[in-house]
C-alpha positions as CSV (number, residue, x, y, z in Angstrom):
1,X,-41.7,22.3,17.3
2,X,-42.4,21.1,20.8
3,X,-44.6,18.3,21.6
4,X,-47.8,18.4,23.5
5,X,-46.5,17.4,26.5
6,X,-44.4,20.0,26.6
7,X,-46.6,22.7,26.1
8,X,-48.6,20.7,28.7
9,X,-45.7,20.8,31.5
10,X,-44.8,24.3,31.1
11,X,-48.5,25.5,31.1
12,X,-48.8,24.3,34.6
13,X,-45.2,25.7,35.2
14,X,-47.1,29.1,34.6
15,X,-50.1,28.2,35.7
16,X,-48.3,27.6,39.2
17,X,-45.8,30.5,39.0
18,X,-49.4,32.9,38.7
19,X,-50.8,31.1,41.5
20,X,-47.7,31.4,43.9
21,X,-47.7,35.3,43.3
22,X,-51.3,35.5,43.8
23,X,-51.2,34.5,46.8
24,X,-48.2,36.5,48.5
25,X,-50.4,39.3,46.9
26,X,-53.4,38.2,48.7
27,X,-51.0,37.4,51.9
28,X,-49.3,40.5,51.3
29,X,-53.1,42.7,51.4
30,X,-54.1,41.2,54.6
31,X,-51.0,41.8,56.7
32,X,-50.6,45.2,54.6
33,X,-47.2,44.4,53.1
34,X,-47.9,43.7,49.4
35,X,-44.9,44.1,47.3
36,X,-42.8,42.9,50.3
37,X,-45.3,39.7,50.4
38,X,-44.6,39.3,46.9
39,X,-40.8,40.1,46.6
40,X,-40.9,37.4,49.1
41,X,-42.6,34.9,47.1
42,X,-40.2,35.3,44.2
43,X,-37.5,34.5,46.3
44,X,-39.0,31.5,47.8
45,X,-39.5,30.3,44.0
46,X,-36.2,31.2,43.0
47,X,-34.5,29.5,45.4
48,X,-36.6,26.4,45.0
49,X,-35.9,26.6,41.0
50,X,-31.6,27.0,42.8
51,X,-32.2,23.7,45.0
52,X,-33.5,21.7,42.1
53,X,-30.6,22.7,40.1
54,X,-27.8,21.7,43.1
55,X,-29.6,18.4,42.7
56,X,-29.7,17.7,39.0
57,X,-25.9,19.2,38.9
58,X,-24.9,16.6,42.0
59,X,-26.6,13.6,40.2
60,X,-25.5,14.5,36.9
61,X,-21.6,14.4,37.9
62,X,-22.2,10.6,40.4
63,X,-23.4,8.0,39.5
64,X,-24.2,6.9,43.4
65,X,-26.8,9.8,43.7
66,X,-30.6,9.1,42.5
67,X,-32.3,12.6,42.0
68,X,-35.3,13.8,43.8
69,X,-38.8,13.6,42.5
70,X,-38.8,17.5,42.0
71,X,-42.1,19.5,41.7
72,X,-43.4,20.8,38.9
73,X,-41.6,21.5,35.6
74,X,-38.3,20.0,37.6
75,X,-40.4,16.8,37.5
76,X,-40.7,16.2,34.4
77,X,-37.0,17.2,33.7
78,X,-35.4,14.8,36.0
79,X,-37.7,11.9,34.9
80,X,-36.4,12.4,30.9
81,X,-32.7,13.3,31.9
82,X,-32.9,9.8,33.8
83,X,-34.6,7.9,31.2
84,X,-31.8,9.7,28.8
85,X,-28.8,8.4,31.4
86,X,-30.2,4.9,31.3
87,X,-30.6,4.7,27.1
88,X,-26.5,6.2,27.2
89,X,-25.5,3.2,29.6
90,X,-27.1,0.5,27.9
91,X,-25.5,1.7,24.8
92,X,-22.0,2.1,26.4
93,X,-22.7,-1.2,27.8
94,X,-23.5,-2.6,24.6
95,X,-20.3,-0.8,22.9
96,X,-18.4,-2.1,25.8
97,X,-19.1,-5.4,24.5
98,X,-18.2,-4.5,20.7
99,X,-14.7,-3.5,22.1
100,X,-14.5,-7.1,24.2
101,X,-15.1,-9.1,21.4
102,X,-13.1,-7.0,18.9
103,X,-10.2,-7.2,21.1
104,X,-11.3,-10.6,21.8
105,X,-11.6,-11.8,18.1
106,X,-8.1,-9.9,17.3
107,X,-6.1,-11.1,20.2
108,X,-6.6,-15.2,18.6
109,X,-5.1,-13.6,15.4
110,X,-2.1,-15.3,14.8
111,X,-0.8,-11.7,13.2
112,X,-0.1,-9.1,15.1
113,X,-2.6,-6.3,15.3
114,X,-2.0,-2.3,16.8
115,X,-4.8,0.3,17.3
116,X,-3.4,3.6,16.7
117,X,-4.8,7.3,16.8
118,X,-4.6,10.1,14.8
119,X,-1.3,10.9,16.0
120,X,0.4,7.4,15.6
121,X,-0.2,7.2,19.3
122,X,-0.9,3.2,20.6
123,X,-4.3,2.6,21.6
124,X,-4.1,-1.4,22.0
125,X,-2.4,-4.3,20.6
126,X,-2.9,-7.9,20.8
127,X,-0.4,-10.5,21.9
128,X,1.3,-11.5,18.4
129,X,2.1,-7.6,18.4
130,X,4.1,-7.4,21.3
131,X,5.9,-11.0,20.2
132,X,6.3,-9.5,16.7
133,X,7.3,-5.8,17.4
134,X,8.6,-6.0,21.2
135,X,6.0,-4.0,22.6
136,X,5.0,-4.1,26.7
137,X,2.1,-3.4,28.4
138,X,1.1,-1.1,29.8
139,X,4.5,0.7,29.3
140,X,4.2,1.3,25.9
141,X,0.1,2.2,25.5
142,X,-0.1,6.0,24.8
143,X,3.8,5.9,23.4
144,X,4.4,6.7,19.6
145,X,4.7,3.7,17.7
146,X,7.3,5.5,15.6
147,X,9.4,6.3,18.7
148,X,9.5,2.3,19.2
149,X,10.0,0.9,16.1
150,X,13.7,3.1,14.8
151,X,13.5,1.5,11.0
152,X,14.5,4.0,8.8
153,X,11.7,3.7,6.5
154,X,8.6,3.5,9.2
155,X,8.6,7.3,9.9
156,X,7.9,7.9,6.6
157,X,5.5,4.8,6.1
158,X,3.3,5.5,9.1
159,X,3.1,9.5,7.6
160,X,1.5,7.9,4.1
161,X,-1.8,9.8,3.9
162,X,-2.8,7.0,1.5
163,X,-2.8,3.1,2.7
164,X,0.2,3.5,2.7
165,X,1.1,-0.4,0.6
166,X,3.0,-3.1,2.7
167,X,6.4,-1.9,4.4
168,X,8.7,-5.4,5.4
169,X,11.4,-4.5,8.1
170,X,13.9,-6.4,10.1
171,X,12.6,-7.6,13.6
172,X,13.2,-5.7,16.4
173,X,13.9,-8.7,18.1
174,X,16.5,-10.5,15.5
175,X,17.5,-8.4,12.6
176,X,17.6,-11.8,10.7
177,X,14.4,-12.1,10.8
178,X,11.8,-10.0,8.4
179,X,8.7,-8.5,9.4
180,X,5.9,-7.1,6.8
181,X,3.9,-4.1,7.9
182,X,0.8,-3.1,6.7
183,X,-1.1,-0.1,7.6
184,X,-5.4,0.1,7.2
185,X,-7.1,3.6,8.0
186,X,-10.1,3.6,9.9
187,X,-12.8,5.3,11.8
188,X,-11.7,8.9,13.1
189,X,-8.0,9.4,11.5
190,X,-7.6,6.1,13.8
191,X,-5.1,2.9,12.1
192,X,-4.7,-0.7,12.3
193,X,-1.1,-2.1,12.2
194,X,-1.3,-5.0,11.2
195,X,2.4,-7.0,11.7
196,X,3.1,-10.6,10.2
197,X,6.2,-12.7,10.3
198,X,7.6,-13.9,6.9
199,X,10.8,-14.8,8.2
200,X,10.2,-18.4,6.5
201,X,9.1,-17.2,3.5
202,X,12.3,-14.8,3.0
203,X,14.1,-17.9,3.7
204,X,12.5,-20.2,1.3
205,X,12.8,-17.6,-1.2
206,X,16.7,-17.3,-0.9
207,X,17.1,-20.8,-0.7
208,X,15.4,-20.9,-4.0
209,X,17.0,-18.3,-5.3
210,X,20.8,-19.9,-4.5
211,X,19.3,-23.0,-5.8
212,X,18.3,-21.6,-9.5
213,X,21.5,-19.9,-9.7
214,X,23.6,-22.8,-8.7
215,X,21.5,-24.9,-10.9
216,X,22.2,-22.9,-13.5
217,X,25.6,-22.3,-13.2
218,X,26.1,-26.2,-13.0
219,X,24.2,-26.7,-16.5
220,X,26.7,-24.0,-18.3
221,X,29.3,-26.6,-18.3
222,X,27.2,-29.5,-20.2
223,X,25.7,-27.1,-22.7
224,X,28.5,-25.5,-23.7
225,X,30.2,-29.2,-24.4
226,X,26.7,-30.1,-26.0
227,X,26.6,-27.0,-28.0
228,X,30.1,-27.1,-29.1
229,X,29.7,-30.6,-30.7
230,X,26.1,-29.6,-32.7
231,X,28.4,-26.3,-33.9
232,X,30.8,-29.1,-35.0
233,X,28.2,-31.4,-36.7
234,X,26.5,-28.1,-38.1
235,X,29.4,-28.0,-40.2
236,X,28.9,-31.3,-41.7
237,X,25.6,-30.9,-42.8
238,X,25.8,-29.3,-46.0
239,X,24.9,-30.9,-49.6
240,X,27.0,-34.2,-50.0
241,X,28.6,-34.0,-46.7
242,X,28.2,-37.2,-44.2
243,X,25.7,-35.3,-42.3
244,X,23.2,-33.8,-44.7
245,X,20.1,-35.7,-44.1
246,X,20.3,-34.6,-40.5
247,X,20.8,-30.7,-41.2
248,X,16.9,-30.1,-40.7
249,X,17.4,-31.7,-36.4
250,X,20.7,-31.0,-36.2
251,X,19.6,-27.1,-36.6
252,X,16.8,-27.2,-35.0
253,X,18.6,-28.5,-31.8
254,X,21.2,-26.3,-32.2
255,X,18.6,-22.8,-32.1
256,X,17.5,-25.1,-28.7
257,X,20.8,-25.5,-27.0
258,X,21.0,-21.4,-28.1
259,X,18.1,-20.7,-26.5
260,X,18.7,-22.8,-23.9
261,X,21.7,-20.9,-22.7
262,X,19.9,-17.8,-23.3
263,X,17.4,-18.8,-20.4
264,X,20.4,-19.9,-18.2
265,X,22.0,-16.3,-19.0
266,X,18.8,-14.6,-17.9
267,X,18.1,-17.0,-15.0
268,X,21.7,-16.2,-13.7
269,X,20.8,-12.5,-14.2
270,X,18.1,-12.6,-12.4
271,X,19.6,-14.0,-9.4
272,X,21.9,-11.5,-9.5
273,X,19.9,-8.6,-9.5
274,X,17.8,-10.2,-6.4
275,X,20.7,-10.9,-4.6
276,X,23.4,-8.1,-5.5
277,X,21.3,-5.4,-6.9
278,X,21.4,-3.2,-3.4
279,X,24.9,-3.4,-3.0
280,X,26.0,-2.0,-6.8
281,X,27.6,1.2,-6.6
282,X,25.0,4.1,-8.0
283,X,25.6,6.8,-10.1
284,X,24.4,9.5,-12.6
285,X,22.9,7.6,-15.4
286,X,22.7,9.6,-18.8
287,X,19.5,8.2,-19.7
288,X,18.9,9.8,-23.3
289,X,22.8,8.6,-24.5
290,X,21.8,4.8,-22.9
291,X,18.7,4.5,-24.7
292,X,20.3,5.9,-28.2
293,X,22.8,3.9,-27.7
294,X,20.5,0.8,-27.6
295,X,18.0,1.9,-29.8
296,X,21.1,2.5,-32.7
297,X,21.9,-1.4,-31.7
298,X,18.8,-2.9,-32.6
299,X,18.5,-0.8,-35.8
300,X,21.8,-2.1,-36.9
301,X,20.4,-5.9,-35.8
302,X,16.7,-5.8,-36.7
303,X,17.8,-3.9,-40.0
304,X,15.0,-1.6,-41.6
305,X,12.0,-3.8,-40.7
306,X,10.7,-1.5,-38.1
307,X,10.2,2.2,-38.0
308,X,11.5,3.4,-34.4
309,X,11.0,7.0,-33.3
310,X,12.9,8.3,-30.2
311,X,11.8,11.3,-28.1
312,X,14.4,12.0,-25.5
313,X,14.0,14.9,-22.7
314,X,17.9,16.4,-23.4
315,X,20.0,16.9,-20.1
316,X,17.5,14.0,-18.0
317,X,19.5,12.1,-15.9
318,X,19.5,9.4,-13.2
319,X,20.8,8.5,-9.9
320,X,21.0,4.7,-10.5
321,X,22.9,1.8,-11.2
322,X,23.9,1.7,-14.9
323,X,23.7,-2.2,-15.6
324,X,20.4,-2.3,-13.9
325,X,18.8,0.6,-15.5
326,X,20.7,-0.9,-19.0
327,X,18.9,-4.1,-18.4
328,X,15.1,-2.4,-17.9
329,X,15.9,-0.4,-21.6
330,X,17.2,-3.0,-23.6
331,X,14.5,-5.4,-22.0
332,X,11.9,-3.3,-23.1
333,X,12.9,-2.5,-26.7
334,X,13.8,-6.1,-27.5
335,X,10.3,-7.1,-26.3
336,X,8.7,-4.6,-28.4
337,X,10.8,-5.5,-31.7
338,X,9.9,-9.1,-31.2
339,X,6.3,-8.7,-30.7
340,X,5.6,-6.2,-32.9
341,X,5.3,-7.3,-36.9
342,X,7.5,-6.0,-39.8
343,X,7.1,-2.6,-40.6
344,X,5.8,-1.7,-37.5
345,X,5.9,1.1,-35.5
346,X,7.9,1.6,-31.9
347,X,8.1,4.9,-30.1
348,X,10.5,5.5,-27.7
349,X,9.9,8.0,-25.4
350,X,11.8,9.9,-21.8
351,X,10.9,12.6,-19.9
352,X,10.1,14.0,-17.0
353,X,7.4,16.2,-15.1
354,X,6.7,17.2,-11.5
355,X,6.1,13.4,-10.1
356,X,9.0,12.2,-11.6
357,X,10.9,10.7,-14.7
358,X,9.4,8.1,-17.8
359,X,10.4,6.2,-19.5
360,X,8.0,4.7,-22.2
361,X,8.5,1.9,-25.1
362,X,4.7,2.1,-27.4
363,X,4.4,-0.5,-30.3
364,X,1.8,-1.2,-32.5
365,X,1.6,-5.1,-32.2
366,X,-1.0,-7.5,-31.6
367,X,-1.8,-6.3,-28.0
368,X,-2.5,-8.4,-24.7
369,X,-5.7,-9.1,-23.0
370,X,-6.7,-7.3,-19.7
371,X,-6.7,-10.6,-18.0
372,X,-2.4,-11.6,-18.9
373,X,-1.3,-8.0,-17.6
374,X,-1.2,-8.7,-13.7
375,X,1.1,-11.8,-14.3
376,X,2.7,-10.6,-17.1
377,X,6.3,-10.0,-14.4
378,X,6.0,-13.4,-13.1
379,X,9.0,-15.7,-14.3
380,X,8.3,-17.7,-17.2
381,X,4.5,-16.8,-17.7
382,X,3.1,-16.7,-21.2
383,X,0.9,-15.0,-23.1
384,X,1.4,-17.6,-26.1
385,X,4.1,-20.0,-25.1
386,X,4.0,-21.2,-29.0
387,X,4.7,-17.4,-30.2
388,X,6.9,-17.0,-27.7
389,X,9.3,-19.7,-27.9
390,X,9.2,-19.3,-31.7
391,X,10.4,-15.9,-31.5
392,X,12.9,-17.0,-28.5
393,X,12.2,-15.1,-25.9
394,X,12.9,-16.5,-22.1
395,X,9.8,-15.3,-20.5
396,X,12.3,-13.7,-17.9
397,X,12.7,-10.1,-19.4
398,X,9.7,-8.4,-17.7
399,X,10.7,-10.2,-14.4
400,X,14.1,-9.0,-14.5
401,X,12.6,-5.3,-15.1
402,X,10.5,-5.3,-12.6
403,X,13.5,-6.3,-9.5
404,X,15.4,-3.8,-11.5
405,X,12.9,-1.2,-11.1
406,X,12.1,-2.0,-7.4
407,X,16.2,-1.4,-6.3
408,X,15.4,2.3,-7.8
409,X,12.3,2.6,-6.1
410,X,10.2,2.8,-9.4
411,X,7.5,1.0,-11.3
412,X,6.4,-0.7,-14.3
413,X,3.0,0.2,-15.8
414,X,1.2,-1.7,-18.7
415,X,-1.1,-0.7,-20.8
416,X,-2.4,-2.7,-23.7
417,X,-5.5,-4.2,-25.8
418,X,-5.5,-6.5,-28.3
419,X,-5.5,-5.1,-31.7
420,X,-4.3,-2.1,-30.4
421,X,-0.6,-2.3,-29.3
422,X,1.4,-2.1,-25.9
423,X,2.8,0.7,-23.6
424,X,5.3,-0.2,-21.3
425,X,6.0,2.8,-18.6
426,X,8.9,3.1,-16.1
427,X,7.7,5.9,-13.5
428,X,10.8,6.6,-11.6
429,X,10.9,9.1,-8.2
430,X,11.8,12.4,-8.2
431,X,14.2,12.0,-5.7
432,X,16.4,10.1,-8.5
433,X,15.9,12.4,-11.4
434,X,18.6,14.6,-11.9
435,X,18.6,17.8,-14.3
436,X,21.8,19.2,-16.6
437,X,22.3,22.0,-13.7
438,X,22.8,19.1,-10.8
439,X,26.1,17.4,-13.2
């Protein structure tokens, strides 16, 4: 509904268009031309209403040109299109200043930041960017980001209609050094790219890598001596021998020294599959026979205690590397037949659907709290680290699982309560699942 004043104006708009034509009527009577008098009238206001418009058009498209005061209804018009111009430059003034300090505030960041568009085009990037990623101004504002940075993976990465994760690619400065991508949608289809350098922490990683897997190497020699001589004095602690009142320590620190080199064997693993996992040749993996295979080993080891149920998609396959895949299984199962009490339950399963290929390992053991599962890949964390080392497990199986499962692109998923048992879930790409019609 309009307001009073407006009513108001355009009342006296029609009050005056009534007056003009009365008087060229009047004019018209006396000089004995009336419609002429009043055809001419119309013009008059016509082309008065035409000049008004020139104006508002010629003020509307400079910003050097104030408008006329106008008569009548134009009046009014001018004054509220003026007051309107004035409210949108203090507010592009005031976003102006947004923009400043945003750019401001991210050009200090010691990361480096890119504002792109909806179509990956580069709206603005700070300093660190163009250290980090080799961009120029203003050469490379309004380029595609993707047309700049020729990793194989970014493409792909910068299509993600989701937040797309963290992507880490060599610099385009020094391949030796590692830069970590991550991609935050905003506003209209708009992205921030934000770029950070973790060349050092790469480095600090390998060098602790080298340094676990040389220590370890060095400590097989020792233990194998040490180990050897409790084998010997194992011997000698039966009834009567010289050695009996020792057989209670002597065993015990013989299951030590075995599970010491089991932890070096799984430490040396696990350097391995960090370091070496990328170059092992791939190949079709027949899943189902693998995980028979293994499941028919523990059954022969673990003897009847547990009741183990297998449910194997026939004619599922994988593209993947058959030690690393090997290790995730036989990880998985062992886990469950230690945790899971005598007589328990364990149910295997592998198949596939239109995301992908499982693989899933369900016992009905004593479960684990919300608040372990997070941390449950990270070497050497424990649940119960009395349970654990009683039942001698490393605490490096789920770590090795989870490097194995990142060389073939897939994930592990936990789910699990207390009281209520444990499902461990490999989710592996489509692009690695192969049917019986691709052998």
């Amino acid at each position: 509904m309009p307001s009073m004043g407006v009513r108001r104006v355009w009342r006296r708009e029609s009050l005056i268009i009534v007056t003009w034509l009365a008087v060229s009527a009047v004019v018209g009577l006396l000089v004995g031309r009336v419609l002429l008098c009043v055809l001419l009238g119309v013009s008059a206001y016509l082309a008065m209403q035409l000049i008004y418009a020139y104006q508002l058009h010629r003020w509307l498209t400079s910003d050097r040109i104030e408008p006329s005061d106008g008569f009548g209804v134009w009046q009014e018009i001018y004054t509220e299109l003026y007051r309107l111009k004035q409210r949108n430059r203090k507010r592009k003034k005031r976003l102006k200043s947004i923009v400043h300090e945003f750019q401001a505030s991210t050009a200090a960041l010691p990361d480096g930041a890119v504002v792109l568009d909806s179509q990956g085009r580069i709206v603005w990037f700070n300093q660190a960017a163009a250290a980090l990623l080799a961009l120029r101004t203003p050469q490379d504002l309004g380029q595609r980001i993707a047309n700049l940075l020729r990793h194989p993976h970014f493409a792909s990465y910068l299509a993600d209609p989701g937040d797309g994760g963290e992507l880490e690619m060599p610099s385009p400065l020094n391949e030796a050094d590692t830069i970590l991508l991550r991609r935050i949608p905003y506003g209209n289809n708009q992205r921030l790219l934000i770029a950070r350098d973790i060349s050092e922490q790469k480095r600090l990683e390998h060098t602790r890598r080298d340094f676990v897997a040389n220590a370890s190497h060095e400590l097989r020699t020792p233990l194998t001596v040490l180990r050897g001589y409790l084998e010997m004095m194992e011997e000698e602690t039966a009834d009567g021998a010289a050695l009996s009142s020792w057989r209670a320590p002597i065993r015990e620190m013989g299951e030590q020294s075995r599970r010491m080199n089991r932890i070096i064997e799984s430490l040396l693993k696990l350097a391995r599959v960090e370091a070496e996992g990328l170059q092992q040749r791939q190949e079709r993996v027949d899943v189902g026979a693998m995980v028979t295979s293994l499941v028919d080993d523990i059954r022969l080891a673990a003897g009847a205690g547990h009741t183990i149920v297998t449910d194997l998609e026939p004619g599922l396959s994988l593209y993947g590397r058959t030690s690393e895949l090997e290790s995730v299984f036989s990880n998985l199962l062992s886990n469950a037949v230690r945790y899971t009490p005598a007589e328990g339950h364990i149910h295997v399963r592998w198949w596939s659907d239109d995301e992908g290929a499982y693989f899933s390992v369900a016992d009905d053991g004593p479960g684990i709290d919300a608040v372990h599962l997070p941390r449950l890949t990270e070497r050497f964390y424990r649940v119960d680290a009395g349970r654990k080392a009683s039942a001698g497990g490393t605490g490096l199986g789920l770590a090795i699982v989870k490097h194995c499962l990142e060389h073939h692109d897939a994930d592990l998923r936990i789910d699990s309560r207390p009281g209520e048992g444990t499902v461990f879930t490999c989710h592996f790409p489509a692009q690695r699942r192969l049917s019986q019609r691709a052998a």
